[in-house]
C-alpha positions as CSV (number, residue, x, y, z in Angstrom):
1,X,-30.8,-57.5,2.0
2,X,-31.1,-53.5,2.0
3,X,-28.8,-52.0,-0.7
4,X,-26.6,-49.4,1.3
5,X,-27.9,-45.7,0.4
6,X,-24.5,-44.7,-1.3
7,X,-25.7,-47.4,-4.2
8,X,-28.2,-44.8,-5.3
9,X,-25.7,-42.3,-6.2
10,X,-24.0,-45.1,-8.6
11,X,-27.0,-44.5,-10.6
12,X,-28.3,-40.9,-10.6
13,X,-27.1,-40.0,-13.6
14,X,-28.1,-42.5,-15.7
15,X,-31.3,-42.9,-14.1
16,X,-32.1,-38.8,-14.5
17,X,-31.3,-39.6,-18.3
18,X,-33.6,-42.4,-18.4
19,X,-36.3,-40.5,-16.3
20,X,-36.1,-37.3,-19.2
21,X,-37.0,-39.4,-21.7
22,X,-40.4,-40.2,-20.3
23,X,-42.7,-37.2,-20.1
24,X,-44.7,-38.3,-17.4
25,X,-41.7,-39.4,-15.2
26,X,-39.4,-35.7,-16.0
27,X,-43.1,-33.7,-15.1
28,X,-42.7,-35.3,-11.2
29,X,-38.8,-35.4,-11.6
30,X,-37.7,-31.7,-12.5
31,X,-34.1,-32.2,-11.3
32,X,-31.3,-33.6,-9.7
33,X,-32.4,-33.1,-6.4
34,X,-36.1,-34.3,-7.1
35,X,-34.7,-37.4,-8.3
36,X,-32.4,-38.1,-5.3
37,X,-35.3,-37.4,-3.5
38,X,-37.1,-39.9,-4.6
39,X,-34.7,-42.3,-4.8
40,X,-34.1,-42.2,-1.5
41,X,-37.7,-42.6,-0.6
42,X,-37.8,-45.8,-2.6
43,X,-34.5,-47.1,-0.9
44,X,-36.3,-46.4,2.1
45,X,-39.6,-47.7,1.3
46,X,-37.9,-50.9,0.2
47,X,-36.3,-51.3,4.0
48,X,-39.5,-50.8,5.1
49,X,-41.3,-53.6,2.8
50,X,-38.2,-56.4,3.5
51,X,-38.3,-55.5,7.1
52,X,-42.2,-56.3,6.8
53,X,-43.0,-52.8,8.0
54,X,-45.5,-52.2,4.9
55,X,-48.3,-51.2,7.0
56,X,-46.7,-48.1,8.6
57,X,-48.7,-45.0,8.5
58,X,-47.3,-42.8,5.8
59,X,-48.3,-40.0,7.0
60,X,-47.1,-39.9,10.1
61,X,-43.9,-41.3,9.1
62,X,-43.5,-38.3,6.9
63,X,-44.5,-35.9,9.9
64,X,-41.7,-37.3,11.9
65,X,-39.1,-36.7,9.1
66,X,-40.8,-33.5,8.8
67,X,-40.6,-32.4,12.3
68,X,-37.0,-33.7,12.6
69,X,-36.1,-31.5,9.7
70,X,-37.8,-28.4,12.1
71,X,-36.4,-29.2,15.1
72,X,-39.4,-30.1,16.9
73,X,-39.9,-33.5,17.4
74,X,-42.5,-35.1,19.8
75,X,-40.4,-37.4,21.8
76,X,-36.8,-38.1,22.1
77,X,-34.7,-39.7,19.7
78,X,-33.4,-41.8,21.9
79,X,-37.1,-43.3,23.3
80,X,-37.9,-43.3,19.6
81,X,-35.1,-45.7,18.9
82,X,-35.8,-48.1,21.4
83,X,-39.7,-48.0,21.1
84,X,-38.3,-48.9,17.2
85,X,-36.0,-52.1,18.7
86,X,-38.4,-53.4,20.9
87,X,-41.3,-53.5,18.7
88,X,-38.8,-55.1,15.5
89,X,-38.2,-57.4,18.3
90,X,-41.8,-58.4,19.4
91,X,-42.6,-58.5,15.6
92,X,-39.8,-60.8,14.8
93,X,-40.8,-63.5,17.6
94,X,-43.7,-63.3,16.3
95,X,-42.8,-64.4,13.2
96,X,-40.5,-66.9,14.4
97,X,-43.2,-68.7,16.4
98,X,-45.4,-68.9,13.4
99,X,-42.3,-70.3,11.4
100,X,-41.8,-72.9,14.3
101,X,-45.4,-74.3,14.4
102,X,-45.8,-73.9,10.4
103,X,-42.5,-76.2,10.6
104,X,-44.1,-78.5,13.4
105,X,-47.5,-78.8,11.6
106,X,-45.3,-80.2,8.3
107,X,-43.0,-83.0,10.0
108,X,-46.6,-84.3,11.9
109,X,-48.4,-84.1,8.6
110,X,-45.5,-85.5,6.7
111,X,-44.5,-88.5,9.3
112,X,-47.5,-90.1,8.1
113,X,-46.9,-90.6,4.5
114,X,-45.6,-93.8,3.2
115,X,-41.9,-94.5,3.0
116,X,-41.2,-91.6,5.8
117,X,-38.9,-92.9,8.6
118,X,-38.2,-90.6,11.9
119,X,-35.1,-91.1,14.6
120,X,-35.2,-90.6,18.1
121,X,-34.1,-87.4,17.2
122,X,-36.6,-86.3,15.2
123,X,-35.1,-86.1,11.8
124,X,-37.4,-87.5,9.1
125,X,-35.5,-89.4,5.8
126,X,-37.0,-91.2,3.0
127,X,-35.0,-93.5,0.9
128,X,-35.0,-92.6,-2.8
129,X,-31.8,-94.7,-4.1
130,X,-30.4,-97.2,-1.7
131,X,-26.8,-97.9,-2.0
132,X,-24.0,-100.9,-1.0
133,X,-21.1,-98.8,-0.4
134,X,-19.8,-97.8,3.4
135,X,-21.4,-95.5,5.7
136,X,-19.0,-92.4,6.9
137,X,-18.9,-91.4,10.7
138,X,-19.7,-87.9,11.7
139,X,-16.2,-87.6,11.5
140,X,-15.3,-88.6,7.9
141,X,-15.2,-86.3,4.5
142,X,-18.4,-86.9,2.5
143,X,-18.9,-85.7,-1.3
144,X,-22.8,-85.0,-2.4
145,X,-25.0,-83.4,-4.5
146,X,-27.5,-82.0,-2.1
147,X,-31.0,-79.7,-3.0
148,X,-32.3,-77.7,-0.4
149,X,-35.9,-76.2,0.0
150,X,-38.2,-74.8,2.5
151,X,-41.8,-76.2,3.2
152,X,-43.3,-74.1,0.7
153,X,-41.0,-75.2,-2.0
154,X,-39.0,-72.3,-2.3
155,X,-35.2,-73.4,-3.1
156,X,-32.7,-71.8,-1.2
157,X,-29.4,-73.8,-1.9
158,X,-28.7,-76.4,-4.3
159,X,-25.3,-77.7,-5.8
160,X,-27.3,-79.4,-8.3
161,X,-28.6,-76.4,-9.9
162,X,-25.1,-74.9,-9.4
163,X,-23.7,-77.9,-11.2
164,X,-21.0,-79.0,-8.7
165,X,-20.6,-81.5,-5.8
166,X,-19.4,-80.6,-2.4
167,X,-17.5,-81.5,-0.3
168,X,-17.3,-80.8,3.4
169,X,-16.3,-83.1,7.7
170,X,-19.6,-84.2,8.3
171,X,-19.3,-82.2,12.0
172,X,-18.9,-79.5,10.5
173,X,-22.4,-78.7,9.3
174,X,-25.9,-78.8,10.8
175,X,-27.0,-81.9,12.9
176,X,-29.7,-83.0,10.9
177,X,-26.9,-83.7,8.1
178,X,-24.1,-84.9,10.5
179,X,-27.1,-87.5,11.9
180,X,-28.4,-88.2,8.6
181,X,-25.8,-88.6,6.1
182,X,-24.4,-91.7,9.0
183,X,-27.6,-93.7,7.6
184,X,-26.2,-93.4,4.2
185,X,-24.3,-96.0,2.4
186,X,-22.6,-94.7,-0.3
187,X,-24.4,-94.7,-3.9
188,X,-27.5,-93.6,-1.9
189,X,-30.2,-90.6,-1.9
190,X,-32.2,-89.6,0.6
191,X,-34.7,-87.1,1.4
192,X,-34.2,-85.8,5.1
193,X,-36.6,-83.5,6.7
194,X,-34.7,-81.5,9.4
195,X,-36.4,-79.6,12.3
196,X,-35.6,-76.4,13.0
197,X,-33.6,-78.0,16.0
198,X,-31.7,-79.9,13.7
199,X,-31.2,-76.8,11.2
200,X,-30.5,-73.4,12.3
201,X,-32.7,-72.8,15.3
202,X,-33.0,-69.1,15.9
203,X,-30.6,-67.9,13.2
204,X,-31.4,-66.1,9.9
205,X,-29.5,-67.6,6.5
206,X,-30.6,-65.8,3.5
207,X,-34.5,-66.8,2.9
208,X,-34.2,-69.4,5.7
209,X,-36.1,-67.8,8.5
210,X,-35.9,-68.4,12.0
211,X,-36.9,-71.7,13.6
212,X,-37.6,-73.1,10.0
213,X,-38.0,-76.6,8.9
214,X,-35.8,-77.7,5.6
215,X,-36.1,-80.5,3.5
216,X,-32.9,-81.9,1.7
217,X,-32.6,-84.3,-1.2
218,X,-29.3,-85.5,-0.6
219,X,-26.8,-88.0,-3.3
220,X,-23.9,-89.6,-1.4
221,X,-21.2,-90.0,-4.0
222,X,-18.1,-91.1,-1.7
223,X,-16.7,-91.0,1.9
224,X,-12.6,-90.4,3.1
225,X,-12.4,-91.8,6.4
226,X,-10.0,-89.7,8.5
């Protein structure tokens, strides 16, 4: 998430200190104002990289500044800001359609494997632990241990990294859990393997990206009907 500009003036000072120890640094970084300079070209250029805008031409990035600076600026700011939407917009369905067939790709690829089970629905589950207690309704209090990944591996939610089971109405959170965790008896883990229909769809949380796939290893611990 980009760091809102004020941040950098939390740490001007000590950063000047730090910069006048190092000769090379304090011989581009004269003074205050060369520092905040380039402090807020970092903060910028760090927008730029987590908005996947790397690739911008520098240059005339930096003419633009500079010709807003003099006043004489080759199109309207208002055109510029919407030429700016609509192409963040193009580029992010973009992205979002190569999330959603990256995702697609997986659960046909992974349906095959041994042990992997699919509903009408879609989901995908694998039994790890089997269990003999009851199974909640999608309107019952469930308490598990869950991991969460993406396809690639990379973990974005776990409570048992953070040490802690959870507890949560099982309509209350995506439909790939409310429909799952109902083929759980109680004492069981499963793996499910949730669409992105099933997930978030469209929306952005954290590193999940749009339209992605997530994988869950999930430990059912106990149920409170209500």
């Amino acid at each position: 998430m980009r760091k809102p500009l004020f941040c950098l003036f939390v740490v001007l000072t000590t950063s000047i200190n730090l910069i006048a120890q190092n000769n090379e640094s304090n011989s581009v970084l004269r003074n205050s104002n060369d520092s905040l300079s380039y402090f807020i070209g970092l903060d910028l250029g760090l927008n730029l990289s987590e908005n996947n805008l790397g690739t911008v031409n520098l240059q005339l990035m930096m003419k633009g500044i500079q010709d807003q600076f003099d006043k004489t600026p080759a199109a309207d700011i208002i055109a510029a800001r919407q030429y700016i939407q609509n192409m963040l917009q193009a580029m992010a369905e973009a992205n979002a359609l190569v999330e959603k067939q990256a995702g697609l790709k997986f659960l046909e690829e992974n349906k095959k494997k041994p042990g992997i089970q699919t509903t009408t629905s879609g989901l995908q589950y694998k039994v790890i632990t089997q269990g003999t207690g009851i199974k909640p309704t999608a309107t019952d209090m469930v308490e598990v241990h869950y991991h969460g990944t993406l396809v690639d591996g990379t973990v974005f939610d776990s409570s048992v990294e953070r040490g802690e089971k959870i507890s949560f109405a099982l309509n209350q959170v995506i439909e790939g859990w409310t429909e799952g965790l109902q083929l759980m008896p109680v004492g069981s883990k499963y793996i499910f393997y949730v669409p992105e229909n099933l997930a978030y769809g469209s929306q952005a949380m954290g590193v999940i990206k749009p339209y992605s796939t997530l994988i869950f290893e999930v430990e059912l611990f106990n149920v409170t009907k209500n």
